[in-house]
C-alpha positions, 0 to 999 in steps of 0.5 A: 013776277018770279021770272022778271025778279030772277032776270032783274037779278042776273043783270044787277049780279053782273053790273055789281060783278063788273064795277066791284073787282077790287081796285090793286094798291102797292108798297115801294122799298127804293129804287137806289141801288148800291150793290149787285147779285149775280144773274140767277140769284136770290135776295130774301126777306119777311112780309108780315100780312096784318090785313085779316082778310089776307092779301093777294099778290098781283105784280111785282116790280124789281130794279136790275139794270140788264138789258133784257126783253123777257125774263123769268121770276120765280117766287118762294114763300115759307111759313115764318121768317127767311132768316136762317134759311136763305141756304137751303131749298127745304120748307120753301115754296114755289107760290108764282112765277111770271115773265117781265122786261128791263126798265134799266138801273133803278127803274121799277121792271115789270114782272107780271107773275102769278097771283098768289094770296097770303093769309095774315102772318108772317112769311119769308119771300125769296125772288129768284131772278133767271140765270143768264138773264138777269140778277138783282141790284140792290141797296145795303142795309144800314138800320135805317132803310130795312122796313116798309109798312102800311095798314094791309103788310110791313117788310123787313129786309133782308139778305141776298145769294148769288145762287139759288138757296146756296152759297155765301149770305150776304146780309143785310140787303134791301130789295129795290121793288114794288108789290102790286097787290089786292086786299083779301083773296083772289076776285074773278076776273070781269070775264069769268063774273060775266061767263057766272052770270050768263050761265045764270040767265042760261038756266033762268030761260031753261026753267022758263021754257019748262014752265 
């Protein structure tokens, strides 16, 4: 009975494991830029993370209109707001990064970064776009179109730099994007649920055989 109980177990920890990853949800600013940064610059802004579970950033989505087929994307993070901070390197965080192609001006492009999670708080975020390949487009703050919110985060936005934490502040600028993220921290990946789970029915022969 114990042996039987044990590989009932096994199976159903694999089918729960296989149909329960957490589906992805997103937010969107707007894809309607008015303004440009220049290659390699930075554009900043605060997540404010009210799910209690915290949040898990899956992908996220820009507006550039370069023609490019790979670029690089570096994400920061520091604890607290951007504000103030935008001139300096110090206190940031390099949390992600991943590589993504153009989908042309004011088209969401695709940046399959690194999963990172985000704990409930405020955060300040500045996404780096590579140098020489390509650079933000981006639409002016007019009081009106400088926050975002559902029931997991709110945005709000934010400024931009032609470099990398230095240079002029230009402010207020609204990142045109897309977050691609997951309520709470990271889950395993189906593969690694079923590696788990024969690993389990591995052990489950061997105390078999012994008996």
């Amino acid at each position: 009975m114990k042996k039987k109980c044990l590989t009932g177990f096994v199976i159903g920890f694999l089918l729960f494991g296989l149909v329960c990853v957490a589906n992805a949800t997103s937010i969107t600013t707007l894809f309607a830029s008015n303004n440009e940064g220049s290659q390699g610059g930075n554009i900043y802004f605060d997540i404010a993370v009210l799910n209690p579970a915290g949040i898990t950033i899956e992908q996220l989505f820009t507006n550039t209109d370069d023609s490019f087929q790979t670029g690089q994307m570096n994400v920061y993070t520091r604890s607290g707001s951007y504000s103030g901070f935008e001139g300096t390197s110090a206190g940031w965080t390099l949390v992600s990064s991943g590589t993504g192609s153009s989908a042309g001006l004011d088209n969401p492009s695709g940046f399959d970064i690194t999963d990172f999670f985000l704990s409930q708080g405020v955060f300040g975020i500045a996404i780096e776009s590579e140098s020489a390949v390509w650079g933000h487009h981006y639409t002016n703050g007019d009081g009106t179109n400088q926050f975002y919110s559902n029931p997991d985060l709110s945005l709000t936005f934010g400024s931009a730099t032609n470099d990398p934490f230095s240079g002029n502040v230009f402010s207020p600028r609204v990142w045109n994007g897309t977050i691609e993220y997951t309520a709470g921290a990271p889950v395993p990946e189906p593969a690694t649920i079923l590696l788990f789970g024969i690993g389990l029915l591995g052990l489950a022969g061997v105390s078999r055989r012994k008996k």
